[in-house]
RODO-2510 file (C-alpha; in nm, 4 decimals, decimal comma):
residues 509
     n   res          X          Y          Z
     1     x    -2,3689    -1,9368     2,7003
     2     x    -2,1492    -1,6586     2,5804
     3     x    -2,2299    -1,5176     2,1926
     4     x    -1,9724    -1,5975     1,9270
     5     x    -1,8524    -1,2476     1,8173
     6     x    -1,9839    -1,1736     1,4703
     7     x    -1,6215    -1,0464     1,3328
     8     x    -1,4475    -1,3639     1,4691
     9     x    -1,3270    -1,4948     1,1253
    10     x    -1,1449    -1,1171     1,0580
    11     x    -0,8584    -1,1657     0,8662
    12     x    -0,9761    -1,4486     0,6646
    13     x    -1,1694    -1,5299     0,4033
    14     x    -1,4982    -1,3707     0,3834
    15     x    -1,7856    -1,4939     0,1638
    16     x    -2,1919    -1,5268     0,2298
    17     x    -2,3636    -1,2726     0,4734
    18     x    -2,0698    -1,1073     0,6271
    19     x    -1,9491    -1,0451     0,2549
    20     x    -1,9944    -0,6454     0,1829
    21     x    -2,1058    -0,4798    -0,1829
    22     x    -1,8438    -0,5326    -0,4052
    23     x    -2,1419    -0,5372    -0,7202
    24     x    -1,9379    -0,4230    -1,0123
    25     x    -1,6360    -0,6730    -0,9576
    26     x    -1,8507    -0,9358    -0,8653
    27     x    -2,0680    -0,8847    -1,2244
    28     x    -1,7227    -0,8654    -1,4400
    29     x    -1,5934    -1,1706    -1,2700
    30     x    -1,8781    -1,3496    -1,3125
    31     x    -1,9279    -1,2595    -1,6510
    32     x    -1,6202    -1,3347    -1,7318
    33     x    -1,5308    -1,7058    -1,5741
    34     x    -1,9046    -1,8191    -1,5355
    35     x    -2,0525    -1,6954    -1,8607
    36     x    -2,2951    -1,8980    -2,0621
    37     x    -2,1099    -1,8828    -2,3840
    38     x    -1,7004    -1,7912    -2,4370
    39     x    -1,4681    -1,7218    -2,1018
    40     x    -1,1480    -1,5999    -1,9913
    41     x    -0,8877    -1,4935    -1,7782
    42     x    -0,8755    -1,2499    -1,4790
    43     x    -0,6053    -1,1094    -1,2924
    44     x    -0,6882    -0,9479    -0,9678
    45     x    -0,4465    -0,7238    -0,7827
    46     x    -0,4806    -0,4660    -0,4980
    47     x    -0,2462    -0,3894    -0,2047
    48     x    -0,2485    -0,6311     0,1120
    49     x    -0,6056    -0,7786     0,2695
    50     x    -0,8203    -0,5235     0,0248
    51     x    -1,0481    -0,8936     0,0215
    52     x    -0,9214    -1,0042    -0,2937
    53     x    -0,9311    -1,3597    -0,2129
    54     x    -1,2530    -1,2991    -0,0514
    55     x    -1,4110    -1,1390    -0,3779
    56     x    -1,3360    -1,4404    -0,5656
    57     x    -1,4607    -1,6874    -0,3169
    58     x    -1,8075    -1,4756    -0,3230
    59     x    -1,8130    -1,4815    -0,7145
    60     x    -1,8059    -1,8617    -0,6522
    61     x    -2,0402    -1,8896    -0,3905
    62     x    -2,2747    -1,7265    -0,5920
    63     x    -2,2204    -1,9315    -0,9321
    64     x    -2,2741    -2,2441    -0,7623
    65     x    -2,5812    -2,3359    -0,8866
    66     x    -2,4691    -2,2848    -1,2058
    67     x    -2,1539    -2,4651    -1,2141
    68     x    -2,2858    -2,8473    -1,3048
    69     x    -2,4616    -2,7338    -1,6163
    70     x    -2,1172    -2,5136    -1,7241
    71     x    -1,9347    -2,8616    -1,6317
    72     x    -1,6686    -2,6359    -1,4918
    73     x    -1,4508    -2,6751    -1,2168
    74     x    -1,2639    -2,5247    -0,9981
    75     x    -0,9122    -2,5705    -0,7995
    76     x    -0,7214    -2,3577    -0,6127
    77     x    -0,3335    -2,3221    -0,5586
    78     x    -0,1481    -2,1249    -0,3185
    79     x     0,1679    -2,0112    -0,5229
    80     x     0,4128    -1,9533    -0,1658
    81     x     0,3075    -2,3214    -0,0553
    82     x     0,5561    -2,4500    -0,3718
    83     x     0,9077    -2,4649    -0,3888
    84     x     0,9714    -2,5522    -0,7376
    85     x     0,7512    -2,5227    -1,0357
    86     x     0,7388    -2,8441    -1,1018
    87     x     0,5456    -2,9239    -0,7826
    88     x     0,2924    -2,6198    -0,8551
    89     x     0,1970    -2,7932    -1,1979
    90     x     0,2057    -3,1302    -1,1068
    91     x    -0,0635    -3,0597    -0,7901
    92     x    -0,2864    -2,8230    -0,9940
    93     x    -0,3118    -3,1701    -1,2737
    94     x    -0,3733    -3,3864    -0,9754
    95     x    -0,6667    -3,1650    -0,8121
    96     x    -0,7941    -3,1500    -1,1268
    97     x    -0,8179    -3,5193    -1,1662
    98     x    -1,0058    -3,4746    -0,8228
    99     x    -1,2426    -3,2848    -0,9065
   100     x    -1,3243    -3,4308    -1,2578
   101     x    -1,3416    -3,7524    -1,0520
   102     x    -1,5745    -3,6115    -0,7796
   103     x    -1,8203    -3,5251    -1,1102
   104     x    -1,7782    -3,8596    -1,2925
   105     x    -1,6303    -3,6635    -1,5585
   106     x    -1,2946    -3,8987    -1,5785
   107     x    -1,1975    -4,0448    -1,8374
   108     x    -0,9443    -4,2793    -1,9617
   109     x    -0,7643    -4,0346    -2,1605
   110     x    -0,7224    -3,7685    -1,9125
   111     x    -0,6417    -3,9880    -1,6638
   112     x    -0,3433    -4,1174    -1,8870
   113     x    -0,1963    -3,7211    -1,9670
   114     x    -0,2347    -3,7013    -1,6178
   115     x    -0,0291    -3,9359    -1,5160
   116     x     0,2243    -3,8569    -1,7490
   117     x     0,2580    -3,5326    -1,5837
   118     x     0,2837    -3,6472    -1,2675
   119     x     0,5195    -3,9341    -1,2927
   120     x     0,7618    -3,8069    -1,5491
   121     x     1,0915    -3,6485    -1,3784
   122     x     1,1165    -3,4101    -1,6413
   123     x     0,8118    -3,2218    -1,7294
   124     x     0,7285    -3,0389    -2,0442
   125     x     0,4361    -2,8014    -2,1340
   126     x     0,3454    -3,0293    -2,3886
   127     x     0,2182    -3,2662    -2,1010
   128     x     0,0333    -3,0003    -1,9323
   129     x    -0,1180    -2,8982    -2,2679
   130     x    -0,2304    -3,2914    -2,3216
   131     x    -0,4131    -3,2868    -2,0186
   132     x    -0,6009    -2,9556    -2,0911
   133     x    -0,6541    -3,0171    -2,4303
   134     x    -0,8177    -3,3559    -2,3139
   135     x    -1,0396    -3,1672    -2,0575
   136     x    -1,1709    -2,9077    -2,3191
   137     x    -1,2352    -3,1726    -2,5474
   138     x    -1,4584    -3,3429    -2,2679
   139     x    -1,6682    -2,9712    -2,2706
   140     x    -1,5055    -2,9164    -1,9458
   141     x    -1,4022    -2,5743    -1,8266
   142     x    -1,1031    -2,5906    -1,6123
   143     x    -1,1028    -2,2700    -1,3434
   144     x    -0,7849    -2,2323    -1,1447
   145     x    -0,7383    -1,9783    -0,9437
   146     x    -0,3185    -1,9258    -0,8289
   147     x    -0,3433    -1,7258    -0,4848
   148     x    -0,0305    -1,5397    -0,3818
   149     x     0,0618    -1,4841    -0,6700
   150     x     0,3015    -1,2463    -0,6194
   151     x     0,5287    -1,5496    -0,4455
   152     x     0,5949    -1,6397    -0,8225
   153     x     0,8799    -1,3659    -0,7935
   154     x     1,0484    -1,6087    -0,6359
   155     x     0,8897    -1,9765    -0,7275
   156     x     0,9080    -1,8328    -1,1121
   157     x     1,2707    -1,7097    -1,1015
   158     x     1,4857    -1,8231    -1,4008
   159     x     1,1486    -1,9767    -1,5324
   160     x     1,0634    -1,7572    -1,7452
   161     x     0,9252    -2,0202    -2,0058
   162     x     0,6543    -1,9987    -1,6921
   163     x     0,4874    -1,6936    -1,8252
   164     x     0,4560    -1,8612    -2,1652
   165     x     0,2841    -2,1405    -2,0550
   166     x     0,0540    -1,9065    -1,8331
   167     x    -0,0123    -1,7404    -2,1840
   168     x    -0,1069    -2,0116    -2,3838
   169     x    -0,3071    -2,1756    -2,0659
   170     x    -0,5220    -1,8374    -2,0362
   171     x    -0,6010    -1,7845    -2,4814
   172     x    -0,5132    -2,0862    -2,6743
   173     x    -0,8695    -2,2265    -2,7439
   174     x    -0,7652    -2,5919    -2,8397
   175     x    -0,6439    -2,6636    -2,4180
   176     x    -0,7981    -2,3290    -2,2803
   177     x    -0,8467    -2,2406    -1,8912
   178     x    -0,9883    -1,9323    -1,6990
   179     x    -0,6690    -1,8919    -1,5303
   180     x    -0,7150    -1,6418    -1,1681
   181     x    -0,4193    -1,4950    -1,0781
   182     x    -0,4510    -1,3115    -0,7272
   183     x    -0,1577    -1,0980    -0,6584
   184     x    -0,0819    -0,7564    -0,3654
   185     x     0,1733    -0,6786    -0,7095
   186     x     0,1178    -0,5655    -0,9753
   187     x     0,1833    -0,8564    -1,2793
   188     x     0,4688    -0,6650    -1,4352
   189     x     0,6536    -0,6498    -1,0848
   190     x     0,6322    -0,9824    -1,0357
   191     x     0,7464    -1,0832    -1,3808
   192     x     1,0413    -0,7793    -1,3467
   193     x     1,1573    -0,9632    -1,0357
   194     x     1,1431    -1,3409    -1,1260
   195     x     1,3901    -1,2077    -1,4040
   196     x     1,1363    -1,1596    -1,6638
   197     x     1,1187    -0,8046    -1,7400
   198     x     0,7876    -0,7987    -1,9612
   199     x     0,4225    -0,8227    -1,8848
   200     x     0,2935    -0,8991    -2,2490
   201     x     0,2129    -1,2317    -2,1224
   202     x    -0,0323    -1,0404    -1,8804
   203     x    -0,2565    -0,9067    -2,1851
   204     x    -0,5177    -1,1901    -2,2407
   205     x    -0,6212    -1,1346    -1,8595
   206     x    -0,8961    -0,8770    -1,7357
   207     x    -0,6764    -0,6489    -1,5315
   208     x    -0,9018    -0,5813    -1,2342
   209     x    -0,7794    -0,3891    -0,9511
   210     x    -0,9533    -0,4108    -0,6213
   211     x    -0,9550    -0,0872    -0,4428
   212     x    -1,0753     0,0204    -0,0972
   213     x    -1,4738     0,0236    -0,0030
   214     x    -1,6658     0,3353    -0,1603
   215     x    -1,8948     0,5043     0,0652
   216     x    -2,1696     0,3221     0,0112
   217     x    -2,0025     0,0047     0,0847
   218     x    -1,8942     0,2010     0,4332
   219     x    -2,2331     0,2845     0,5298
   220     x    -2,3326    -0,0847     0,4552
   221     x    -2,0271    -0,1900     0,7080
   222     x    -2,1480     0,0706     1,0125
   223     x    -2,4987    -0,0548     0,9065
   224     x    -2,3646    -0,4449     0,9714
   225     x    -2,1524    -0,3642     1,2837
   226     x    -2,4936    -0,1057     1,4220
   227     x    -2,6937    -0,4138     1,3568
   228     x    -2,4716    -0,6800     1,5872
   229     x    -2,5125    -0,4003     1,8711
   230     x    -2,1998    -0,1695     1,8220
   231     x    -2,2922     0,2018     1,8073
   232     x    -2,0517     0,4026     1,6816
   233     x    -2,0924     0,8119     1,7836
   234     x    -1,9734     1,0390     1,5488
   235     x    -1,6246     1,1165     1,7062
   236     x    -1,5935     0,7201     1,7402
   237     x    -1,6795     0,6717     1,3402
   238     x    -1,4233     0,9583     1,2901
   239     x    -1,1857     0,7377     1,4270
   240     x    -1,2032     0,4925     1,3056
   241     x    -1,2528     0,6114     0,9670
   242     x    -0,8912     0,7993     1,0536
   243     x    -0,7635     0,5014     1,1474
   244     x    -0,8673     0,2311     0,9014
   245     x    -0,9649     0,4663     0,5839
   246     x    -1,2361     0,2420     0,3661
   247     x    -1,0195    -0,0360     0,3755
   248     x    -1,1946    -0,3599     0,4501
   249     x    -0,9606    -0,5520     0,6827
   250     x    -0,8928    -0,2695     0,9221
   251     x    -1,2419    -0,1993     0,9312
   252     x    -1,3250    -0,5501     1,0299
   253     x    -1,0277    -0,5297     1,2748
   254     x    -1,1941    -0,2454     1,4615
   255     x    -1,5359    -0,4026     1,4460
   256     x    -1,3564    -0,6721     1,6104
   257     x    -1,2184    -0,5315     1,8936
   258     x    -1,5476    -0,3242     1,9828
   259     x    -1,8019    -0,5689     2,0114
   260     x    -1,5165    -0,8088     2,2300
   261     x    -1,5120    -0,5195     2,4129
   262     x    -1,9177    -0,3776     2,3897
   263     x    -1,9629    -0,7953     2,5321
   264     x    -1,7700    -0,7215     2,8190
   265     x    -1,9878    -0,4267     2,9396
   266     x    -1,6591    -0,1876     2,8845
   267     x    -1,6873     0,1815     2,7342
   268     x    -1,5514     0,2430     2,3923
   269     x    -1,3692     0,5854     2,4627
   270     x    -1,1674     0,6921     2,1472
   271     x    -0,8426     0,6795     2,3480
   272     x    -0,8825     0,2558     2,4020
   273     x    -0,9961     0,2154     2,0122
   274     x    -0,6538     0,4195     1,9430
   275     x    -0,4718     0,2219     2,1646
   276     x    -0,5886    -0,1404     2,0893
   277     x    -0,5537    -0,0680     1,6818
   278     x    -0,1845     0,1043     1,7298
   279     x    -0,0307    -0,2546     1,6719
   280     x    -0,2590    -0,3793     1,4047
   281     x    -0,2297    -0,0433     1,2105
   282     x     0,1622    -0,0157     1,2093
   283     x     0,1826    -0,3760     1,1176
   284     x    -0,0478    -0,3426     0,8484
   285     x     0,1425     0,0011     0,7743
   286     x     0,5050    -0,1743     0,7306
   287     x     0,3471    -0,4807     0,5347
   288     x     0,1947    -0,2734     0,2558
   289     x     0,5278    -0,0112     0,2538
   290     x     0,7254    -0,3463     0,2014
   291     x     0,5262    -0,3984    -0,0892
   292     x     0,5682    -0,0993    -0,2261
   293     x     0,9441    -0,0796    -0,2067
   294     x     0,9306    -0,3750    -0,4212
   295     x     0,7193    -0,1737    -0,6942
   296     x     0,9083     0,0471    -0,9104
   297     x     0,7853     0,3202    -1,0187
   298     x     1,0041     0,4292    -1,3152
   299     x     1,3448     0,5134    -1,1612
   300     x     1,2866     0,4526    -0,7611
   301     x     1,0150     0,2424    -0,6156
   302     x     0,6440     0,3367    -0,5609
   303     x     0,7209     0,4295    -0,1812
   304     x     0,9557     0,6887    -0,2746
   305     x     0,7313     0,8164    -0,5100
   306     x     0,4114     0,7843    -0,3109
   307     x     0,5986     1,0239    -0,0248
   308     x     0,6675     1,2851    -0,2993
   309     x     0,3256     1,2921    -0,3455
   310     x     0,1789     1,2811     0,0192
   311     x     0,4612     1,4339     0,2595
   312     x     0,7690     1,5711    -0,0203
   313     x     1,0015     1,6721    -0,1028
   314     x     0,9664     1,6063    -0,4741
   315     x     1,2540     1,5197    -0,6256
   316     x     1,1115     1,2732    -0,9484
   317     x     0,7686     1,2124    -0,9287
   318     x     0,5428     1,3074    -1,2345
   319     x     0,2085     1,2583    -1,3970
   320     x     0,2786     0,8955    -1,5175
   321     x     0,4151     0,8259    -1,1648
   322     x     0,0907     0,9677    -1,0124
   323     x    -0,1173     0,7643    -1,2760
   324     x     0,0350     0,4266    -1,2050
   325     x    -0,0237     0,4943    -0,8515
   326     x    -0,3955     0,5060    -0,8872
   327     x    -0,4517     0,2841    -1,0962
   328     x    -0,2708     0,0189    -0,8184
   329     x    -0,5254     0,1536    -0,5673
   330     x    -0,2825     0,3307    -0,3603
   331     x    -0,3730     0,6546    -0,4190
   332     x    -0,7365     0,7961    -0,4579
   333     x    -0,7870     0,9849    -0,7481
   334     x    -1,1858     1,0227    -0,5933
   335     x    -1,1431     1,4152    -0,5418
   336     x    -0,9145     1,5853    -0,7552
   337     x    -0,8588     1,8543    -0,5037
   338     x    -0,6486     1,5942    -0,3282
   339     x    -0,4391     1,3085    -0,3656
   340     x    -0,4644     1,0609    -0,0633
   341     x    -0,3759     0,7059     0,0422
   342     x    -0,6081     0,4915     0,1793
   343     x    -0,6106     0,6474     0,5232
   344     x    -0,5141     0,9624     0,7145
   345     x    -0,3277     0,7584     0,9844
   346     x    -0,1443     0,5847     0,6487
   347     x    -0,0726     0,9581     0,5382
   348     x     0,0324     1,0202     0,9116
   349     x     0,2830     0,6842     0,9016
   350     x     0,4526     0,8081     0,5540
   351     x     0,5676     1,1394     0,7209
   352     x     0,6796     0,8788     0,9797
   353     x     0,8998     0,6592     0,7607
   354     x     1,0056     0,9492     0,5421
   355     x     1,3432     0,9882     0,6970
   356     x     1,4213     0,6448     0,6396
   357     x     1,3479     0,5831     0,2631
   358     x     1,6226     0,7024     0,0122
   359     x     1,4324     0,9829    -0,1866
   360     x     1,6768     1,2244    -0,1972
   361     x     2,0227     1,2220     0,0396
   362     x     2,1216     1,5545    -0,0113
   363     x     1,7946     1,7110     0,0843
   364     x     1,7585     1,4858     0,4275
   365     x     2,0828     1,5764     0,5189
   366     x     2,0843     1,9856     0,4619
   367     x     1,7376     1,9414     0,6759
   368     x     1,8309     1,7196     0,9181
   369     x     2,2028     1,9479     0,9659
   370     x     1,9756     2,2466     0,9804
   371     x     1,7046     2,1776     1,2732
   372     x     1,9920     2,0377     1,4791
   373     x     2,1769     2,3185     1,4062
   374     x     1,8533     2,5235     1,5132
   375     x     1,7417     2,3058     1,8229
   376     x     2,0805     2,4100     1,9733
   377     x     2,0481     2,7791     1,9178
   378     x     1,7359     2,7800     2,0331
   379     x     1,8066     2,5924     2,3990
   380     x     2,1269     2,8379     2,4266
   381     x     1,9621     3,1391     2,4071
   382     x     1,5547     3,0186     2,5703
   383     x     1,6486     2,7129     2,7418
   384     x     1,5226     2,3431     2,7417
   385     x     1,1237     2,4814     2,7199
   386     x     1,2045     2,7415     2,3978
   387     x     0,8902     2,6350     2,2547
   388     x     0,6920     2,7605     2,5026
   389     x     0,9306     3,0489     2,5852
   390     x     0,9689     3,1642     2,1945
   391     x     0,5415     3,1849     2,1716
   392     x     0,5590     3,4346     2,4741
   393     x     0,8679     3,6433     2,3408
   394     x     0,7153     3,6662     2,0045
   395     x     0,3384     3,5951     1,9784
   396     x     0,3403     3,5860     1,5614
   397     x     0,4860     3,2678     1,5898
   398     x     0,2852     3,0812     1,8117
   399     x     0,0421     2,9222     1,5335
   400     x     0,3722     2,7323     1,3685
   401     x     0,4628     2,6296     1,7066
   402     x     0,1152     2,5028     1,7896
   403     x     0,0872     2,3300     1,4529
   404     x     0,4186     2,1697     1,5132
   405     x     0,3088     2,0437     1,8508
   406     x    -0,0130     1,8971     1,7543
   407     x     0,1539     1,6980     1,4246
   408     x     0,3979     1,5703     1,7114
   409     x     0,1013     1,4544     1,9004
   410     x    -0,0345     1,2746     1,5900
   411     x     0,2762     1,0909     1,6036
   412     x     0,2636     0,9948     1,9357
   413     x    -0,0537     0,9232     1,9499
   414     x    -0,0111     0,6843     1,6029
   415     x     0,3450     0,5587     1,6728
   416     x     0,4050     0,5788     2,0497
   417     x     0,7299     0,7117     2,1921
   418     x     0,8855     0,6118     1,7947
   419     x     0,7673     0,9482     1,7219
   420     x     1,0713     1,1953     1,6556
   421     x     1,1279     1,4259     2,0182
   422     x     1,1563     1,7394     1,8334
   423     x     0,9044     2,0008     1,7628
   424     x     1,1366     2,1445     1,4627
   425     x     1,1137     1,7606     1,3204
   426     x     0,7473     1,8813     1,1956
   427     x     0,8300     2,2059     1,0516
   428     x     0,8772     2,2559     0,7077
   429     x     1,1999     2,4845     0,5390
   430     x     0,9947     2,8204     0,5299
   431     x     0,8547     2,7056     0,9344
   432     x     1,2175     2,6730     1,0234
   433     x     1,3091     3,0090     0,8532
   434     x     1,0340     3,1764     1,0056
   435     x     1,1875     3,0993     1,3561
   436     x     1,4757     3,2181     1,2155
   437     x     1,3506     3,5780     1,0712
   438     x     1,1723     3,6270     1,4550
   439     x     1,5334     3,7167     1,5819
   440     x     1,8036     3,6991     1,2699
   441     x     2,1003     3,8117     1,4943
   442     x     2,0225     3,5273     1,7037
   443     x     1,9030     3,1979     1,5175
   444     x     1,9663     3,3341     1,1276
   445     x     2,2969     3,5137     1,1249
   446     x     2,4783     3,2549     1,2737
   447     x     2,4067     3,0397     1,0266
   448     x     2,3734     3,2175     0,7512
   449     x     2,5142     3,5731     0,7664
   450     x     2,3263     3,9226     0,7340
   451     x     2,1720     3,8587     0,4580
   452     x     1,8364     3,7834     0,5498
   453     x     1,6734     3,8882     0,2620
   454     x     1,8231     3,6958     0,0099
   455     x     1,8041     3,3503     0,2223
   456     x     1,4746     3,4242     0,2376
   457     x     1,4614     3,4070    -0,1362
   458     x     1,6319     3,0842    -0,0972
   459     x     1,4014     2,9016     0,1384
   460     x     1,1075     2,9835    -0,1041
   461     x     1,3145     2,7667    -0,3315
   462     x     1,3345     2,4900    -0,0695
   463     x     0,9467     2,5556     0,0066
   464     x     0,8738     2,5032    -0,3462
   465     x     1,0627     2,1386    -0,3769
   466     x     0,9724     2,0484    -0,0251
   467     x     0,5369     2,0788    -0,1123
   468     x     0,4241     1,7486    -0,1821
   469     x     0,1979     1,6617    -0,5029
   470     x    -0,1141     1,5684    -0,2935
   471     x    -0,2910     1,9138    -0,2618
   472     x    -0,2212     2,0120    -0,6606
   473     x    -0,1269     1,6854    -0,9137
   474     x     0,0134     2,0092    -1,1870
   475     x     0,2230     2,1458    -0,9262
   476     x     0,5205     1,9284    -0,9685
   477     x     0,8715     2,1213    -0,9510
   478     x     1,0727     2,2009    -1,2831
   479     x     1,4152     2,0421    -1,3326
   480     x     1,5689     2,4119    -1,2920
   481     x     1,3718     2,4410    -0,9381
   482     x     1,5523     2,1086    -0,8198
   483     x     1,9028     2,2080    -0,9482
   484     x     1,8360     2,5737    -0,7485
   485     x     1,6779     2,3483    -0,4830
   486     x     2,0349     2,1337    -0,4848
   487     x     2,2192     2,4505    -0,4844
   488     x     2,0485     2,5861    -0,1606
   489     x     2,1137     2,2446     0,0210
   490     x     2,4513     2,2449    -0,0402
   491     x     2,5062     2,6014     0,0202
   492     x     2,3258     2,5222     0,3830
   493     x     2,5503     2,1924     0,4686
   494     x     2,8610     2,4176     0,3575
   495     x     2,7524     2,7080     0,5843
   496     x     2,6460     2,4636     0,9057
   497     x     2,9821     2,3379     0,8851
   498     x     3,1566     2,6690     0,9119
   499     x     2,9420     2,7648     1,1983
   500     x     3,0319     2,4316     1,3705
   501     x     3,4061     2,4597     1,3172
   502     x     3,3645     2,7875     1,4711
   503     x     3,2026     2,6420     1,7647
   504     x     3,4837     2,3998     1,8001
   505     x     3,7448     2,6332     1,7922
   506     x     3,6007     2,8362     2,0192
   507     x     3,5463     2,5925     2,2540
   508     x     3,8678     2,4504     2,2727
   509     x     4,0149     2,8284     2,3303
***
């Protein structure tokens, strides 16, 4: 008989043995729906499969034995299984009634609010407060716990009496609940778009944010997946660790995959690991940029901002912007040397998508009009292989060329064939100028003129803007470096339009 693989239920939720660390949440939620004396409200938010869910299914697990002489109990409601709000109150009252039943703590009286709820076409929070008020009065303590609740942008849309009653549910003491809101947004993006731009209903929960493992929690996981039979050389950890960060899903997806493959008798190269996880990676990549489009960040959403920080150009990120983003989870603050994202091959997609996401129109345009611009004086004049050719004619460059090559492998490597087919695609405004200054009367004066000194001074403005945040959080650009930086872009665009119209005309003569 075959063994069951130990990572089977990956993806899920995970509770009991193959639950990992997690101590400090675990104690505040605890403390804070299971005390012995007062309670409250919690709500838990981190981006997509960070184990949210599966944190709060541990912290009930392990309060089990407890929960009889609290008289509390506990129902759960998945927000996107409702299409009206109606529906989402009405079953939360009935599973309620369930589970009071299931503990011969009916009575009468609840039973009757209860039905009221549940039978009357129109329903009113003074209902709903009947029924609670009746349960407190019993001594009972009502936990319910609203999964997905970031699907209330939608189910709570013109509702926004909603977050009222979500108010009084979580404070009032008279019909109190511990109320457990699980959400990959953050509570004041779902309330900005269900049409409810405020979040003051959000103060009388514990904000908790769940955040990738620490390394301590990591060794714990290589410790687990060591112990089922999976050894993991240092190149393989390295890896993986590229691939899948600290973040708990993608960890478990990798575990996954190597002991399916370990049971077959098959070598775990770092090639196949790459190539099994591409898929899972890049959809676990586009699901957590989705949610961040939907996250705004002041004046643009939190992806924009987030590839200011990690790939550039910056164009209006700040401190505040760089604040919110760690406190969400999706950017480590852990060493202030560097700002990163939850993994390289995250940091590796960003540069990836960065063409794609609106940050700045002006500045992908003058960059994009520029290397095309380059790419073609560069095949006239060295042919289809310039990269190679270029290196040989002028040594000084080859280190640019060779980083440009092995960030295109990255990409390749990450991201298949997706990855862009030019080497000047991966080189920054001072790389590209550089390539330029090698031979200015071939690949700069066309462009630009003579003057090779002063658009040098020019792409050190463009070099400034085009740093991201991540290596120094101060070293954001001045308004007066982004109007120069503006200035420069369309000075570029201007002057790689001249040069094509000459090429036109001369062409056609």
């Amino acid at each position: 008989m075959k063994s069951i693989n130990p990572f089977a239920d990956v993806g899920t939720t995970i509770s009991g043995v193959r639950f990992i660390g997690r101590e400090d949440e675990l104690y505040q939620i605890g403390n804070r729906l299971f005390g012995a004396g007062g309670f409250g409200s919690v709500a838990l938010v981190g981006i997509p499969r960070i184990g949210k869910t599966s944190l709060v299914a541990e912290a009930i697990r392990r309060a089990q034995p407890k929960l009889k002489k609290l008289k509390a109990v506990i129902v759960n409601q998945d927000l996107g299984s409702y299409s009206s709000v109606e529906m989402l109150f009405r079953a939360l009252i009935g599973d309620l009634v369930e589970k009071l039943r299931e503990n011969g703590w009916l009575n009468e009286a609840i039973e009757g609010c209860a039905t009221r709820v549940i039978d009357e076409p129109i329903m009113s929070f003074n209902a709903i407060r009947d029924v609670f008020g009746q349960i407190r009065r019993l001594g009972v303590r009502p936990i319910c716990i609203f999964d997905e609740f970031d699907a209330g942008r939608y189910l709570l849309s013109g509702a926004p009496h909603c977050f009222h009653w979500l108010r009084e549910l979580a404070s009032v003491p008279e019909y109190k609940a511990a109320l457990v809101l699980i959400s990959k947004r953050r509570m004041q993006d779902v309330a900005r778009i269900a049409g409810h731009a405020s979040d003051y209903w959000a103060n009388v929960y514990m904000s908790l944010t769940l955040r990738q493992f620490t390394l301590e929690e990591l060794d714990l996981f290589f410790d687990k997946l060591a112990s089922t039979g999976v050894r993991s050389d240092d190149e393989t950890k390295k890896e993986i660790l590229s691939l899948s960060g600290r973040h708990p899903y993608l960890l478990d997806s990798c575990a996954f995959r190597m002991w399916q493959r370990m049971s077959h008798g098959l070598s775990q190269g770092v090639e196949w690991l790459r190539d099994t996880m591409r898929p899972v990676v890049r959809d676990y990549y586009q699901q957590v940029s989705s949610i961040l489009c939907d996250t705004k960040g002041g004046d643009s959403t939190m992806l924009s901002k987030l590839i200011q920080v990690v790939v550039g150009p910056q164009w209006n990120i700040g401190r505040d912007g760089i604040d919110a983003m760690i406190e969400y989870g999706i950017l480590s603050g852990e060493n202030e040397k560097r700002l990163k994202t939850f993994s390289d091959g995250f940091d590796e997609y960003l540069s990836f998508i960065e063409t794609t996401v609106d940050i700045w129109p002006l500045w992908r345009d003058s960059e994009k009009s520029l290397r095309d611009a380059m790419e073609i004086l560069l095949i006239e004049s060295l042919g289809a292989n310039w990269p190679k050719e270029l290196t040989v004619a002028r040594p000084k460059i080859g280190s640019l060329i060779a980083d440009c090559e092995e960030k295109m492998g990255r990409e390749r490597a990450r991201f298949g064939q997706r990855a862009a087919p030019s080497i000047l695609a991966y080189a920054y405004p001072m790389d590209l100028f550089q390539v330029m200054a090698v031979d200015w009367p071939t690949f700069g004066e066309p462009l630009f003129g003579t003057d090779k000194q002063g658009w040098s001074s020019k792409f050190g403005v463009l070099a400034k803007v085009r740093t991201p945040l991540a290596h120094n959080r101060d070293d954001a650009v001045s308004e007066g470096e982004r109007r120069q930086a503006e200035g420069v872009c369309k000075e570029i665009l201007a002057r790689i339009k001249q040069w094509q119209g000459h090429r036109g005309s001369n062409a056609k003569s």
